[in-house]
DRENDO-1510 file (C-alpha; in Angstrom, 1 decimal, always signed):
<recs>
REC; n; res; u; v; w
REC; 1; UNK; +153.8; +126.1; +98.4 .
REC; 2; UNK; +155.8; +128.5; +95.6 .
REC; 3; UNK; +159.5; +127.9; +95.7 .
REC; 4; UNK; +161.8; +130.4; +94.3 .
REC; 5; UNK; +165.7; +130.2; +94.0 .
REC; 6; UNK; +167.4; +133.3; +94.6 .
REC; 7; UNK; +171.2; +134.5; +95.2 .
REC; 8; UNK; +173.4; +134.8; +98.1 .
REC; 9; UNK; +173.4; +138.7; +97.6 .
REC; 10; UNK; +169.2; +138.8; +98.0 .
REC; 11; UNK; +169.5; +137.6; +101.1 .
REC; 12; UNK; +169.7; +139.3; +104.5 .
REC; 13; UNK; +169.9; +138.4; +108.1 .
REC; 14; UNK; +166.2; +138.5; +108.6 .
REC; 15; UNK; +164.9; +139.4; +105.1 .
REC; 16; UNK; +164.9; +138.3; +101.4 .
REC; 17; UNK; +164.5; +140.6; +98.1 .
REC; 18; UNK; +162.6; +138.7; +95.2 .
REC; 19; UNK; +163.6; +140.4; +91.9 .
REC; 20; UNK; +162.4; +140.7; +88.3 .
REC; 21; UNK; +160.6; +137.6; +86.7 .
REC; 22; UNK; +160.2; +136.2; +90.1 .
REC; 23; UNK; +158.3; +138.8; +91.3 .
REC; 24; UNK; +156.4; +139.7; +88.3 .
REC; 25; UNK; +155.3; +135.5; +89.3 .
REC; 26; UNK; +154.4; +136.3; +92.6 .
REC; 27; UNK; +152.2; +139.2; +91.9 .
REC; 28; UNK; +150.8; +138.4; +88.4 .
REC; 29; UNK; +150.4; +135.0; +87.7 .
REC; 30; UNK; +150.1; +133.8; +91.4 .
REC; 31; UNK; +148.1; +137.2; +92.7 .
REC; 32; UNK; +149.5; +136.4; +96.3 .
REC; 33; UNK; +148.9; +139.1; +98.7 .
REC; 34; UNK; +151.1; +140.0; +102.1 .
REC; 35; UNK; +150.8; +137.4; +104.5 .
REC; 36; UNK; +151.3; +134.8; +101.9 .
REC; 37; UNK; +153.8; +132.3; +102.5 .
REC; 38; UNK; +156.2; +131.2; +100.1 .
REC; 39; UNK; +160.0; +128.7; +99.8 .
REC; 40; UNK; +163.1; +130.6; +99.5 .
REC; 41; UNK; +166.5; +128.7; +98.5 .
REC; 42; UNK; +169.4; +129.9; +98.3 .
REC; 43; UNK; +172.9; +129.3; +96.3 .
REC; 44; UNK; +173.9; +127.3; +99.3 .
REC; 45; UNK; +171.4; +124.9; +99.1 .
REC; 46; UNK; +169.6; +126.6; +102.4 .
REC; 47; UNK; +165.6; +126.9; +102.5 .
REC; 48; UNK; +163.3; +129.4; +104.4 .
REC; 49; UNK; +159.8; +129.7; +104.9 .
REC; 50; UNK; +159.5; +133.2; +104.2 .
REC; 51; UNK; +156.3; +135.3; +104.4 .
REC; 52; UNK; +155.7; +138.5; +102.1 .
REC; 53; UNK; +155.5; +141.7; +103.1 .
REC; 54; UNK; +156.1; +143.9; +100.2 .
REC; 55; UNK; +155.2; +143.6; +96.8 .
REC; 56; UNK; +155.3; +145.2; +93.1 .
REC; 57; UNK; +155.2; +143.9; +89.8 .
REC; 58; UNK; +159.1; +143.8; +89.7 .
REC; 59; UNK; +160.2; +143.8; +93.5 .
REC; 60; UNK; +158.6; +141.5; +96.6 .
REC; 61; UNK; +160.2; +142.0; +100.1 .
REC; 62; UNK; +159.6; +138.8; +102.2 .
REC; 63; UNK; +160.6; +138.3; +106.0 .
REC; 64; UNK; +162.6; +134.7; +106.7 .
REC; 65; UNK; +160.1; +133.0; +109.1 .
REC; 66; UNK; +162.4; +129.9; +109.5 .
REC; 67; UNK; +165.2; +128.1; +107.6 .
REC; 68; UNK; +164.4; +124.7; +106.9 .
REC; 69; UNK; +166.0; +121.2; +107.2 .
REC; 70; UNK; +165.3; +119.6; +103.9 .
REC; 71; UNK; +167.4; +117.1; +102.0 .
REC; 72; UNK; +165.8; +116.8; +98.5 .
REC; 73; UNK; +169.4; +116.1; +96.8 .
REC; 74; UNK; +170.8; +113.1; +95.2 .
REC; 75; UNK; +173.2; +111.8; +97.7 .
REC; 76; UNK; +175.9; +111.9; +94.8 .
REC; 77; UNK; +177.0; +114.5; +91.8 .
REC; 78; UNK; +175.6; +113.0; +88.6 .
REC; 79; UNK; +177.4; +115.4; +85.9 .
REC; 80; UNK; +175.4; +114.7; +82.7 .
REC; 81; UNK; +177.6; +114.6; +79.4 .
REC; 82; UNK; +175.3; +115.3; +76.4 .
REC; 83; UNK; +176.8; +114.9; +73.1 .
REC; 84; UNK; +175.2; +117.8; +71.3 .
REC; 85; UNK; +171.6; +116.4; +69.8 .
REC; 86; UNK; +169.3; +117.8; +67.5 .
REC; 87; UNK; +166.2; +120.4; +67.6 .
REC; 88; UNK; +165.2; +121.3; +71.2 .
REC; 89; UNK; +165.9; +117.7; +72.6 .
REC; 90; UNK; +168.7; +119.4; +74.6 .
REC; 91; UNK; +165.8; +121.4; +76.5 .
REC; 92; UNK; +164.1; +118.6; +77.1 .
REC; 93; UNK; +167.2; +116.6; +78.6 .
REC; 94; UNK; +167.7; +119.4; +81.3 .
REC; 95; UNK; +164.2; +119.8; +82.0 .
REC; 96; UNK; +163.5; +115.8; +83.0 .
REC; 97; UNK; +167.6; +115.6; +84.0 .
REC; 98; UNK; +166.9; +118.4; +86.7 .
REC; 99; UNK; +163.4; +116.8; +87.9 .
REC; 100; UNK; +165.4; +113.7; +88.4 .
REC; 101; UNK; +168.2; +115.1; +90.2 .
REC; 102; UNK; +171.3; +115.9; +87.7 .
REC; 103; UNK; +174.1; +118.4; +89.3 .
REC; 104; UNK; +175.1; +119.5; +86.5 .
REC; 105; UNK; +174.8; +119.6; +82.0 .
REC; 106; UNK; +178.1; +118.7; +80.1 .
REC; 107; UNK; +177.0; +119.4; +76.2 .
REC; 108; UNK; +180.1; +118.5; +74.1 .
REC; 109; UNK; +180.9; +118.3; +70.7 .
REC; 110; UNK; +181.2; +114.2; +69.7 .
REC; 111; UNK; +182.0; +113.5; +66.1 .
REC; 112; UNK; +178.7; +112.4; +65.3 .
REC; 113; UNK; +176.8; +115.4; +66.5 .
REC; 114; UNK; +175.5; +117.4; +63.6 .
REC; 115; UNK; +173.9; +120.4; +64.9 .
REC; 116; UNK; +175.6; +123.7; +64.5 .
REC; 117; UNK; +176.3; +125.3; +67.2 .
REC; 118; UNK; +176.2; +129.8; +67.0 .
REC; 119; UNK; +178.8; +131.6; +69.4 .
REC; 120; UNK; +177.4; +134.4; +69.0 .
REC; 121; UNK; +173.7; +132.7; +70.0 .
REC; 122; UNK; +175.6; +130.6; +72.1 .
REC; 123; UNK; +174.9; +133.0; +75.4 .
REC; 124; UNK; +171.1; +133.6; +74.8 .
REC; 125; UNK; +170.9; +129.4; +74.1 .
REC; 126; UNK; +172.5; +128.8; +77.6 .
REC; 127; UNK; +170.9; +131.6; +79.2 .
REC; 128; UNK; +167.4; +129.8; +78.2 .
REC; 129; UNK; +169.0; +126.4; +79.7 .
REC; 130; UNK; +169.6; +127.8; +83.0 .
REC; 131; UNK; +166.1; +129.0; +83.2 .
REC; 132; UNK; +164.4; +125.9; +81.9 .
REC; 133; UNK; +166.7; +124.0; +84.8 .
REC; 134; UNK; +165.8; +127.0; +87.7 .
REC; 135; UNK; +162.1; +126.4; +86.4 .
REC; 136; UNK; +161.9; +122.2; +86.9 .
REC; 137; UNK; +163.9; +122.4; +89.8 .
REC; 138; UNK; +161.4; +124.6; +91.4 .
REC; 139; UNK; +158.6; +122.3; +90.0 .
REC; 140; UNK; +160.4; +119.4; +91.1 .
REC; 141; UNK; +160.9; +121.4; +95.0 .
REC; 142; UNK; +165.2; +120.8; +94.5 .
REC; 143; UNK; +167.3; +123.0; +96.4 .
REC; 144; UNK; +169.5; +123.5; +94.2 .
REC; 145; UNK; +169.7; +124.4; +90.3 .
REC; 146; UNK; +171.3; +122.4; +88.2 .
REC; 147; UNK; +174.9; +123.9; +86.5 .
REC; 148; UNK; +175.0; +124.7; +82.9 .
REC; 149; UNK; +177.9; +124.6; +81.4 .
REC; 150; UNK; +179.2; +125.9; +77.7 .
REC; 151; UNK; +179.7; +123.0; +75.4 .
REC; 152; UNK; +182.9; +121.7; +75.3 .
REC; 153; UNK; +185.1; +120.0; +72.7 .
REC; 154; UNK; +185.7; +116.0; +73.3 .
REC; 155; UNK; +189.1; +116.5; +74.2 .
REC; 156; UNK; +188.2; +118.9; +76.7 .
REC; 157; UNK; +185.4; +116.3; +78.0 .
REC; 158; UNK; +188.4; +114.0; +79.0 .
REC; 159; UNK; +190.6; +116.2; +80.5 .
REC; 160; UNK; +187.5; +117.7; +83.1 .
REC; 161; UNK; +186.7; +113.8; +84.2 .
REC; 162; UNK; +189.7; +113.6; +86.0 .
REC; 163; UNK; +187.4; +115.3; +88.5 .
REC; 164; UNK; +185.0; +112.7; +88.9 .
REC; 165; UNK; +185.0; +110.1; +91.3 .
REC; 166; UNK; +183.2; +107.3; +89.1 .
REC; 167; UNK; +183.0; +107.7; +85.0 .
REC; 168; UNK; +181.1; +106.3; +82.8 .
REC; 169; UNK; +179.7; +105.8; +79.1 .
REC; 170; UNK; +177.1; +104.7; +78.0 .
REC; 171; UNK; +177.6; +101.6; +74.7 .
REC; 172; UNK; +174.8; +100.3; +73.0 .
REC; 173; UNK; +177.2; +98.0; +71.9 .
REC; 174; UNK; +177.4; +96.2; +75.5 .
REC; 175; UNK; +173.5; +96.1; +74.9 .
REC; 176; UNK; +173.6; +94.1; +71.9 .
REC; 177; UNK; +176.8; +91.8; +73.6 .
REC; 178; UNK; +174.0; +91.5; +76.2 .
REC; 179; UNK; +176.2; +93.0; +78.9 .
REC; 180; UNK; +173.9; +93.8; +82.4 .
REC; 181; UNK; +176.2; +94.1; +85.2 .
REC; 182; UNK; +178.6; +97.2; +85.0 .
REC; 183; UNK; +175.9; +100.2; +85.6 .
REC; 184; UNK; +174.7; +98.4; +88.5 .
REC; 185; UNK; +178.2; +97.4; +90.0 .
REC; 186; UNK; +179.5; +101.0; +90.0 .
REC; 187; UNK; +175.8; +102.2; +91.4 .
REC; 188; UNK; +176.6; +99.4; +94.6 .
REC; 189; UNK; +180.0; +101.2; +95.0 .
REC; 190; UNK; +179.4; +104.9; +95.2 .
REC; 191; UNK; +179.1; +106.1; +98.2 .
REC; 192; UNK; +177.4; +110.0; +99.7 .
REC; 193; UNK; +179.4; +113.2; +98.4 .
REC; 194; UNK; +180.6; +111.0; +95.4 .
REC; 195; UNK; +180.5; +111.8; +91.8 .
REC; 196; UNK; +179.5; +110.6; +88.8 .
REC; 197; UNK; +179.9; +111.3; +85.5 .
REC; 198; UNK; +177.7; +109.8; +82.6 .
REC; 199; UNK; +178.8; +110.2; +78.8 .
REC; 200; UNK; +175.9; +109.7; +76.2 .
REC; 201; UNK; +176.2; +110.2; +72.7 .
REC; 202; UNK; +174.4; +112.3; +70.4 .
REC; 203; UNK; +172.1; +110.3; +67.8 .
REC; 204; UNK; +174.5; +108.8; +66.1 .
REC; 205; UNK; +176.1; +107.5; +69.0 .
REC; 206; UNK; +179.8; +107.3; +69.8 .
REC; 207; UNK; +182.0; +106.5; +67.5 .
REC; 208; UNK; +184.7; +103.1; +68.1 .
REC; 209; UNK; +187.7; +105.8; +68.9 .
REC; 210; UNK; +185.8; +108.1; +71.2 .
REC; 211; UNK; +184.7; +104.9; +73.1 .
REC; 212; UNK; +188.3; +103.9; +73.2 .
REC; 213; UNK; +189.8; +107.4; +74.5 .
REC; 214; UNK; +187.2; +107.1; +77.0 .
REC; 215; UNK; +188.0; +104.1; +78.1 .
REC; 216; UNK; +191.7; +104.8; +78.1 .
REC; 217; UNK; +191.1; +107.5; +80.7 .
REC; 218; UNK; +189.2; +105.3; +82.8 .
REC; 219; UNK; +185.8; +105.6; +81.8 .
REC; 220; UNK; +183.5; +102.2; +82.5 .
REC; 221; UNK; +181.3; +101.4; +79.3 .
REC; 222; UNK; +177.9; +100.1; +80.2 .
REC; 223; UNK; +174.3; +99.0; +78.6 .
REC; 224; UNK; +171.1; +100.5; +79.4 .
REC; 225; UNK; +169.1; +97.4; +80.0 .
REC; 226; UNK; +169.0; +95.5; +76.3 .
REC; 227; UNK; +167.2; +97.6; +74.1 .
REC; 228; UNK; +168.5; +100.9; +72.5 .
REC; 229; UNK; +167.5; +104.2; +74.2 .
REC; 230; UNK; +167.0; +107.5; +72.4 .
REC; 231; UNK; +169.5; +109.9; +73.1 .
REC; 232; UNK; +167.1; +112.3; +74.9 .
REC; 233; UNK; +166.3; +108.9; +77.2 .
REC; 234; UNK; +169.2; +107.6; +78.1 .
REC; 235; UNK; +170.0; +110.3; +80.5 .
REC; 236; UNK; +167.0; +109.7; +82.5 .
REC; 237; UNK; +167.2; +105.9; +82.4 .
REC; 238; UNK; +170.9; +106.6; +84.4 .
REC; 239; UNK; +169.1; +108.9; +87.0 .
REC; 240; UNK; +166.4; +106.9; +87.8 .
REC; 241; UNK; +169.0; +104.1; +87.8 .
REC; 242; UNK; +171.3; +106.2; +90.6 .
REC; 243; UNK; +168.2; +107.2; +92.7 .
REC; 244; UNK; +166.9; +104.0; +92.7 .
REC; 245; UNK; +170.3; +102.5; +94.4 .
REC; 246; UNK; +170.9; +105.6; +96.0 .
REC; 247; UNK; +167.6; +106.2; +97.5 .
REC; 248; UNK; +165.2; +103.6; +97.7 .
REC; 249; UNK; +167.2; +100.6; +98.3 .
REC; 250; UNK; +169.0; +102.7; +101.3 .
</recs>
């Protein structure tokens, strides 16, 4: 069944309003008629079976048949902190990230990254995030979307992790020290409504005094298993890692 994400504001006691691009996909590319039934969720993380009753190419009225229990959600935060990679592998980070259950996309500025970043594109780049995330977590039937945050400068990065209940980075020098034990003994300690934030650099990796200022403001460094991820991997190889202790082993 189609799921859709819409705001608090579309939403009324017995009735939902489907705007724009969303209902241009209900009536164009789906060709769903009244009496269809589609997902609605909502900022809140709420879901209802809804049923259409009016639709246009830009505007689809749908009655709330029920609200749904559903609990599709990581049982903890993960706050992914990119260091700015090249070409569109940021895209693809968000895409997989959001399919596999990330809260929310940290891009920061390490020393290493080399991409250039436009503030005057900056918007329309961010804009096109948010969208690819609302896209895969429809796909992926989340019930929430993903945050996408601005990029941020490293200094920033450390003063926002004071937030977070567990931090950590990830080395590929602990992989070649043949370290194994850190990711998985922070993964046995978290615990539901906890948070998690996960630092990987951009290509070039971290460099020796971002690792340190990390770890000075309490940030865990950890391997990947003992081979060297892409940058565009090692993101998902932490979220499998935290729904594998967080949901299958439960």
């Amino acid at each position: 069944m189609q799921r859709y994400f819409v705001k608090n504001e579309q939403i009324t006691e017995k009735t939902i309003k489907i705007l724009a691009e969303d209902a241009h996909h209900i009536s164009r590319v789906m060709r769903m008629k009244p009496g269809e039934r589609i997902i609605c969720c909502s900022e809140d993380g709420q879901t209802a079976l809804c049923e259409i009753q009016e639709i246009t190419d830009d505007l689809c009225f749908v009655s709330i048949v029920e609200w749904i229990d559903e609990d599709k959600e990581l049982p903890i935060f993960v706050t992914i902190a990119q260091g700015l990679p090249k070409g569109d592998k940021l895209e693809l980070i968000i895409q997989k990230g959001t399919e596999m259950g990330a809260s929310c996309f940290l891009p920061f500025f390490a020393s290493r990254s080399v991409v250039k970043w436009d503030e005057k594109k900056g918007r329309k780049k961010v804009e096109r995030f948010e969208k690819i995330a609302k896209e895969a977590a429809e796909q992926s039937h989340r019930t929430r979307v993903p945050v996408i945050k601005d990029p941020i400068d490293f200094k920033k990065l450390l003063l926002d992790s004071v937030n977070y209940t567990y931090k950590i980075v990830a080395y590929e020098e602990d992989a070649k020290r043949g370290e194994k034990r850190n990711l998985s003994s922070i993964l046995q300690k978290v615990a539901p409504g906890d948070s998690l934030l996960a630092v990987i650099g951009p290509e070039g990796g971290l460099t020796e005094e971002e690792i340190s200022k990390l770890c000075d403001n309490g940030f865990i460094t950890c391997s990947l298993g003992q081979r060297i991820l892409r940058t565009e991997t090692a993101p998902l190889y932490i979220l499998a890692a935290v729904s594998y202790h967080t949901e299958l082993l439960g």
